[in-house]
C-alpha positions as CSV (number, residue, x, y, z in Angstrom):
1,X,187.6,263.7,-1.5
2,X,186.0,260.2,-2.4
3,X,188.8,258.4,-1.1
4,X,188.9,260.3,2.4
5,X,185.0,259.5,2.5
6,X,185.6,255.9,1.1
7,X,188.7,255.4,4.2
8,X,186.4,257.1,7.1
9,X,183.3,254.9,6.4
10,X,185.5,251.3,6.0
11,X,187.3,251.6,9.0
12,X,183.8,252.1,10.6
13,X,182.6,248.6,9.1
14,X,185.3,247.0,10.8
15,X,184.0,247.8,13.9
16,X,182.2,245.3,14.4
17,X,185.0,242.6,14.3
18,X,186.8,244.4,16.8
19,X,184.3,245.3,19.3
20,X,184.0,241.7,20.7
21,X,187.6,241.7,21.7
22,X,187.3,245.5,22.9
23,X,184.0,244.3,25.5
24,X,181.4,246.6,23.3
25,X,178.2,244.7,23.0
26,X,176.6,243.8,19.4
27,X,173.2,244.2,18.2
28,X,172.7,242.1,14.8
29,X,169.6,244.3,13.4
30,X,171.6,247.5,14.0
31,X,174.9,246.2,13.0
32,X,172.9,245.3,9.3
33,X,171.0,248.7,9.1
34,X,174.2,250.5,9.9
35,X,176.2,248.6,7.2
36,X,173.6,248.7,4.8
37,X,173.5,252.5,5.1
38,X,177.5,252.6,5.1
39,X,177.2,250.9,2.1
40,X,174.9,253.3,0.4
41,X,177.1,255.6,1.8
42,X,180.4,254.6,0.2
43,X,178.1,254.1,-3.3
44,X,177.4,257.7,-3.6
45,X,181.0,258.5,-2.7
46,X,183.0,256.6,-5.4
47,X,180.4,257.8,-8.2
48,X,182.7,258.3,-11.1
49,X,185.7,256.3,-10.1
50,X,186.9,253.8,-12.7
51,X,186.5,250.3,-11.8
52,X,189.9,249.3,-11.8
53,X,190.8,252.0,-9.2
54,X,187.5,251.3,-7.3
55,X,188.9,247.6,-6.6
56,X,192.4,249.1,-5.8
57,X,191.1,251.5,-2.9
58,X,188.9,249.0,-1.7
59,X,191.4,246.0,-1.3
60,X,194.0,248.8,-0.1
61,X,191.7,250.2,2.6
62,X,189.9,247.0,4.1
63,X,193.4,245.2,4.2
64,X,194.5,248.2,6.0
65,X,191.8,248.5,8.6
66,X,192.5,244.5,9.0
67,X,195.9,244.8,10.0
68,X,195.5,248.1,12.9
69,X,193.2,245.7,14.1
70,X,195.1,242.7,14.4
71,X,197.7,245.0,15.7
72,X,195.5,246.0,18.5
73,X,194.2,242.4,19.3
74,X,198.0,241.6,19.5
75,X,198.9,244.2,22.2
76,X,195.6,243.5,24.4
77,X,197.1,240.1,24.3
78,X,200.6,241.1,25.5
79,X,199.2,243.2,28.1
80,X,197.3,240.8,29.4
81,X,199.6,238.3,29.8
82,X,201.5,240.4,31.6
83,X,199.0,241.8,33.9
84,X,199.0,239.0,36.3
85,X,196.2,239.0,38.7
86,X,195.3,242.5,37.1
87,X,194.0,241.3,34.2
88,X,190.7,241.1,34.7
89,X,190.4,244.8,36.2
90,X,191.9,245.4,32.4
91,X,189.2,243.6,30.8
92,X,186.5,245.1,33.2
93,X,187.5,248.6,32.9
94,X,187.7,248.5,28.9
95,X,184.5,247.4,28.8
96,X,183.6,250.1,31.1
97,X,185.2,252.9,28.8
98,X,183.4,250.8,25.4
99,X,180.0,251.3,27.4
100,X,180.4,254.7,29.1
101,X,178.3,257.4,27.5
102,X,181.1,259.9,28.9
103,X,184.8,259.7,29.2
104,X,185.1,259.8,33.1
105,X,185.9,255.8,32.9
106,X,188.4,256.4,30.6
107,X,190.4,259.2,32.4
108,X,190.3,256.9,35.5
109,X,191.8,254.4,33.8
110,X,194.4,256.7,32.3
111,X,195.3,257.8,35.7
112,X,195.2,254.4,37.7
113,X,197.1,252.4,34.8
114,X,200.2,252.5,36.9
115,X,199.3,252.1,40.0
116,X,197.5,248.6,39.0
117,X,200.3,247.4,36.5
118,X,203.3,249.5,37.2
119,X,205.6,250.8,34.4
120,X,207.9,247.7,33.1
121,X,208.5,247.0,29.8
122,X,206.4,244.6,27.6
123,X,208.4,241.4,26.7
124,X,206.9,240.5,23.5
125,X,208.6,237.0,22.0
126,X,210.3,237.2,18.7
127,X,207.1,235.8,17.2
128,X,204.9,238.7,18.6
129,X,207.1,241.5,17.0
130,X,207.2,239.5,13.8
131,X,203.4,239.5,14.3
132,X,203.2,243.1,15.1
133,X,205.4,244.0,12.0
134,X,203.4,241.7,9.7
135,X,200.1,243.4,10.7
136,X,201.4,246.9,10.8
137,X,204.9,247.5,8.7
138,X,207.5,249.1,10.9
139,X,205.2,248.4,14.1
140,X,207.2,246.7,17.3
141,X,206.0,247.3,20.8
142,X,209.4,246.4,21.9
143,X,210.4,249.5,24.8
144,X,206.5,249.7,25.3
145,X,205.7,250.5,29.0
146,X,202.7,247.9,30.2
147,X,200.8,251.0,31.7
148,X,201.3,252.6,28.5
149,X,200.1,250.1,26.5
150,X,196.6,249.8,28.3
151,X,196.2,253.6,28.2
152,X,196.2,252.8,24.5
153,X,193.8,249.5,24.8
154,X,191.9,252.3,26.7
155,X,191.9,254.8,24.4
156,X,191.2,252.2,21.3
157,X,187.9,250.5,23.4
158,X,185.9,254.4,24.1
159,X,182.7,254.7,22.2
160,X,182.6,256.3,18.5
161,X,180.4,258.5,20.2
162,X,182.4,261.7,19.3
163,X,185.8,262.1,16.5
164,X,188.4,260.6,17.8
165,X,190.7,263.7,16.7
166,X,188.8,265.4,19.5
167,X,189.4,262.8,22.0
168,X,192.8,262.7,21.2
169,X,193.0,266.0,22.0
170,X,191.5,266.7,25.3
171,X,193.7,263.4,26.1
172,X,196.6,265.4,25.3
173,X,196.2,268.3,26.7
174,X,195.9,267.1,30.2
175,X,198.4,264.5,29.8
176,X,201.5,264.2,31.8
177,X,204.7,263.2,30.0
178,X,204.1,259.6,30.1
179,X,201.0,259.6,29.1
180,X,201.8,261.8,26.1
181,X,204.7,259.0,25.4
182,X,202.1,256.7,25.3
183,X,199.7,258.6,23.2
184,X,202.1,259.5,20.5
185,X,203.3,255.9,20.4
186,X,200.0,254.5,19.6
187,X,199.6,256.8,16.3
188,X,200.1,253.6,14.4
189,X,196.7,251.9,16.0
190,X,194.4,254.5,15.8
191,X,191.6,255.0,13.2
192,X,191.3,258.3,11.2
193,X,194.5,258.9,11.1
194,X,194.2,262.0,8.8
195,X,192.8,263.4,11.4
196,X,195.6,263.9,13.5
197,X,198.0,265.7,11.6
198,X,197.2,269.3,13.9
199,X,197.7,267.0,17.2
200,X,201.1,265.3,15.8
201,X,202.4,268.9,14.9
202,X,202.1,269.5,18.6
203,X,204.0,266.5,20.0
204,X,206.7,267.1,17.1
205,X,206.8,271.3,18.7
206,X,207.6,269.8,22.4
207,X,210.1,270.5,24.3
208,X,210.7,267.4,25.8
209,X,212.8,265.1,23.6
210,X,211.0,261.4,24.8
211,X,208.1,263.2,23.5
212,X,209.7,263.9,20.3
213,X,210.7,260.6,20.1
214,X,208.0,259.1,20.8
215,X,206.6,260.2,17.0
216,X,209.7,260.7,15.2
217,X,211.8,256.8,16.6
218,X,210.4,253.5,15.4
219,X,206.9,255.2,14.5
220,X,205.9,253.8,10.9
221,X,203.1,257.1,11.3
222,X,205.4,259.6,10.1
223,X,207.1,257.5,7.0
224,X,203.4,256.6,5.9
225,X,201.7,259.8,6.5
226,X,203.8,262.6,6.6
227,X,204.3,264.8,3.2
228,X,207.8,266.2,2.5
229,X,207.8,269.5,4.6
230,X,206.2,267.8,7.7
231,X,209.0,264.9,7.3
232,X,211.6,267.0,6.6
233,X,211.0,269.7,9.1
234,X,211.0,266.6,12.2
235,X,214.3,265.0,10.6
236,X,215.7,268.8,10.5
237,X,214.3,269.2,14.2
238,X,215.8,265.7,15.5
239,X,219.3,267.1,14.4
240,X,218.9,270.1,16.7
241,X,217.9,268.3,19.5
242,X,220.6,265.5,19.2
243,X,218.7,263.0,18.6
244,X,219.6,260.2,16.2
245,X,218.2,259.4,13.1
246,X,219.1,255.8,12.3
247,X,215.7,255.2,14.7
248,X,213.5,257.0,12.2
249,X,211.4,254.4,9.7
250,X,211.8,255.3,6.2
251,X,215.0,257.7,7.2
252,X,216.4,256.6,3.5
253,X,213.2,255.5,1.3
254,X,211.4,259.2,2.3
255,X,214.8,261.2,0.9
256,X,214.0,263.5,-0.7
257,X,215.8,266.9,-2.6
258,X,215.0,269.1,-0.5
259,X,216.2,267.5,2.3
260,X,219.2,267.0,0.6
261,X,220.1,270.6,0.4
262,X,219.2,271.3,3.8
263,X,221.6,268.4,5.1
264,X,223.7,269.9,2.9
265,X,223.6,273.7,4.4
266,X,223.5,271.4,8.4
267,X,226.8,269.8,7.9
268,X,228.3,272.9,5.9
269,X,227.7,274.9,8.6
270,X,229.0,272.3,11.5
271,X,232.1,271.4,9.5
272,X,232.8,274.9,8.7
273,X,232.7,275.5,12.7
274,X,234.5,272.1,13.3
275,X,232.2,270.0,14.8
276,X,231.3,266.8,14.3
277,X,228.2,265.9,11.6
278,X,226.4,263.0,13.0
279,X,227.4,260.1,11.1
280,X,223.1,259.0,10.3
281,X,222.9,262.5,8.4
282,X,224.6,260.8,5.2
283,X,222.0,258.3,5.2
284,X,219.1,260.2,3.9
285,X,221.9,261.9,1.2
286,X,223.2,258.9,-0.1
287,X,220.2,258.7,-2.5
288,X,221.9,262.0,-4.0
289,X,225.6,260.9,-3.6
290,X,225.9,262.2,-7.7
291,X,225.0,265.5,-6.7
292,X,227.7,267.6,-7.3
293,X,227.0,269.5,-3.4
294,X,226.2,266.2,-1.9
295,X,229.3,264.4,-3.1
296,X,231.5,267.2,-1.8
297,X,231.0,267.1,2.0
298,X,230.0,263.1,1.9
299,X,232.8,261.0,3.6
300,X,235.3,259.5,1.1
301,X,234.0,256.2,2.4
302,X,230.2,256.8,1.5
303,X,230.9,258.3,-1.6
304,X,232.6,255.0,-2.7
305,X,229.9,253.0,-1.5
């Protein structure tokens, strides 16, 4: 309970080093009154806590915040750059959506996104995805559309006027499929992220399998926040809907037993009916290549290995 209080009320300091490059306006005597009061706030939260652990959570959590925001500094830059002469209608209408006491700037934006910027790729440099996976583990924007990228500077630069589980969700639910893409791909970026577990269940239940994708392939969110059944219920799920698994960060460090034995109960049943078990299955079962069920449907080869 402490340490959910503890996270919610540091990622709000570090608003105000972000807010300069998001376009939201500073005011020094409320900025100090606010932290002072945060940090009477955290105080009465981690009453109890040994020191040692105090430290710990503290380093662990500011560090954190740090890096989603370098993160998100680093793709404002990339779209940017790539926005030609539309770059400063991006930096205009982001400080529009940080200054807007409603949302109606921000839909806008969602909507005209394409039509200013179009839908290529980004084309990060080597040293930006080394950037981007030094300031958030297992984060590349490689494959990232520009228009969805600014939907998620967009989303990043509203107000904290309201919890941003709640804005995530009216987001989603009028969202088309690309902008879904776009929403689920930014789950790495966004604060509170304990707060969208209900909203990620819904984008792992679609249909549609780019939306699928778009959480379960080269998305650290579910290897660092997922807990067993969630994770293995999504690897269990990309299996039916043929979609591959070598994509999915943490695929062998999340393996876990009970994983193992439904893997084990997947390919029983698709070599009993002879067809094919997707060679990335035996990744997440070589951790348990000495159990005796494991080691009797693993590939000769593996088993060896």
């Amino acid at each position: 309970m402490a340490q959910t209080a503890v996270r919610r009320q540091l990622l709000q300091m570090r608003r105000v080093q972000s807010d300069e490059a998001r376009g939201q306006p500073h005011d020094e005597n409320h900025e100090r009154f606010v932290h002072l009061r945060q940090c009477r706030e955290i105080g009465l939260a981690l009453q109890g806590l040994p020191w040692h652990e105090l430290g710990m959570l503290l380093d662990c959590l500011y560090l954190g915040a740090f890096r989603v925001t370098q993160a998100a500094d680093l793709l404002r830059n990339l779209v940017l750059a790539q926005a030609g002469d539309e770059a400063d209608w991006i930096r205009q209408s982001l400080a529009n959506i940080a200054l807007a006491t409603q949302e109606r700037d921000l839909y806008i934006f969602m909507g005209l996104a394409p039509r200013h910027l179009g839908k290529a790729d980004l084309a990060p440099s080597a040293k930006d995805l080394a950037a981007a996976d030094a300031a958030c583990p297992g984060w590349s924007p490689e494959g990232w559309s520009i228009d969805g990228a600014a939907r998620i500077l967009a989303l990043l630069a509203a107000p904290r006027n309201r919890a941003f589980a709640e804005r995530f969700k009216d987001l989603r639910r009028t969202a088309d499929v690309a902008e879904l893409i776009a929403l689920y791909r930014g789950l790495p970026l966004y604060p509170e992220p304990d707060s969208l577990h209900f909203e990620v269940g819904e984008g792992l239940r679609s249909n549609i399998k780019a939306v699928f994708e778009s959480i379960a392939h080269r998305n650290p969110f579910p290897r660092d926040h997922f807990d067993d059944h969630r994770w293995n219920h999504m690897i269990l799920k990309a299996l039916f809907v043929e979609s591959r698994l070598t994509p999915i960060l943490g695929l062998e460090a999340r393996a876990n037993p009970e994983l193992a034995r439904i893997l084990v109960d997947y390919a029983e049943e698709r070599i009993a009916a002879g067809r094919p078990v997707p060679q990335d299955l035996w990744i997440p079962l070589k951790p348990f290549r000495d159990d005796r069920a494991v080691a009797a449907i693993l590939p000769r080869e593996e088993a060896v290995q």
